[in-house]
C-alpha positions in Angstrom: -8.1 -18.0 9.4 -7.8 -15.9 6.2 -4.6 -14.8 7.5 -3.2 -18.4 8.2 -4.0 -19.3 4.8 -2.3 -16.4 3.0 0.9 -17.4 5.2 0.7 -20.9 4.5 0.2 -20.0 0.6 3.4 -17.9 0.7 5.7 -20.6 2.3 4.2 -24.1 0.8 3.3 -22.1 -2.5 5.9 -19.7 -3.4 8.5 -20.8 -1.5 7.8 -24.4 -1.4 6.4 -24.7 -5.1 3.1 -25.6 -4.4 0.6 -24.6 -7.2 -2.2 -25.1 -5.3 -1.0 -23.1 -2.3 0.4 -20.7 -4.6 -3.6 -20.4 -6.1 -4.8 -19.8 -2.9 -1.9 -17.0 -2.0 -2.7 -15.2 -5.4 -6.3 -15.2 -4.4 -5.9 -13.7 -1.0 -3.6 -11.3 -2.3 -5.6 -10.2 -5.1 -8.3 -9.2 -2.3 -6.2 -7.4 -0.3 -5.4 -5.3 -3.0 -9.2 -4.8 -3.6 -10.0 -4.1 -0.2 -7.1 -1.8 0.0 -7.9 0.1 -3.7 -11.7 0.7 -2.5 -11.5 2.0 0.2 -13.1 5.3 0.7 -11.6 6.0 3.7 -9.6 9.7 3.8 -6.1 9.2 5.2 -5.0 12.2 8.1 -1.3 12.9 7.4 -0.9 15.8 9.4 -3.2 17.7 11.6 -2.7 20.9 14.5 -4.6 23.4 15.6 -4.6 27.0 14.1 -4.9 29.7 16.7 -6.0 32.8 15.5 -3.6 35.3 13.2 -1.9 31.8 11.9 -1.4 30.3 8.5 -1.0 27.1 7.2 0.8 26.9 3.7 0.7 24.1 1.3 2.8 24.0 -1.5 4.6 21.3 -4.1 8.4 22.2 -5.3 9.2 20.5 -8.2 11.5 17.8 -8.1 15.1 18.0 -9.0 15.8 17.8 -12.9 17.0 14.6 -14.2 20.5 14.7 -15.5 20.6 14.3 -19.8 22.7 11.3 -21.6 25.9 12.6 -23.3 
């Protein structure tokens, strides 16, 4: 149901001009957002299995430096 009314608030309100529909769009949004932002839930990117006498190495290169206005 919720997500019929989210479609029907993106066609009838922001597409159509509808302010009510485009209320009950911004609403619906604005909780998936919530729902999405609270969640506790850890995210697995990558996973394997180490056997022994591996390593697993993490590390962050810096990103390529921006080019400076003449």
């Amino acid at each position: 149901m919720l997500r019929y009314l989210y479609r029907r608030g993106q066609l009838k309100g922001l597409m159509g001009g509808s302010r009510p529909w485009t209320g009950v769009w911004a609403l619906l949004f604005a909780v998936r957002l919530f729902k999405k932002a609270s969640s506790r839930e850890a995210k697995v990117v990558y996973t394997e299995v180490l056997h022994p006498g591996e390593t697993l190495v993490i590390r962050h290169e810096d990103a390529a430096p921006k080019r400076k206005r003449r």
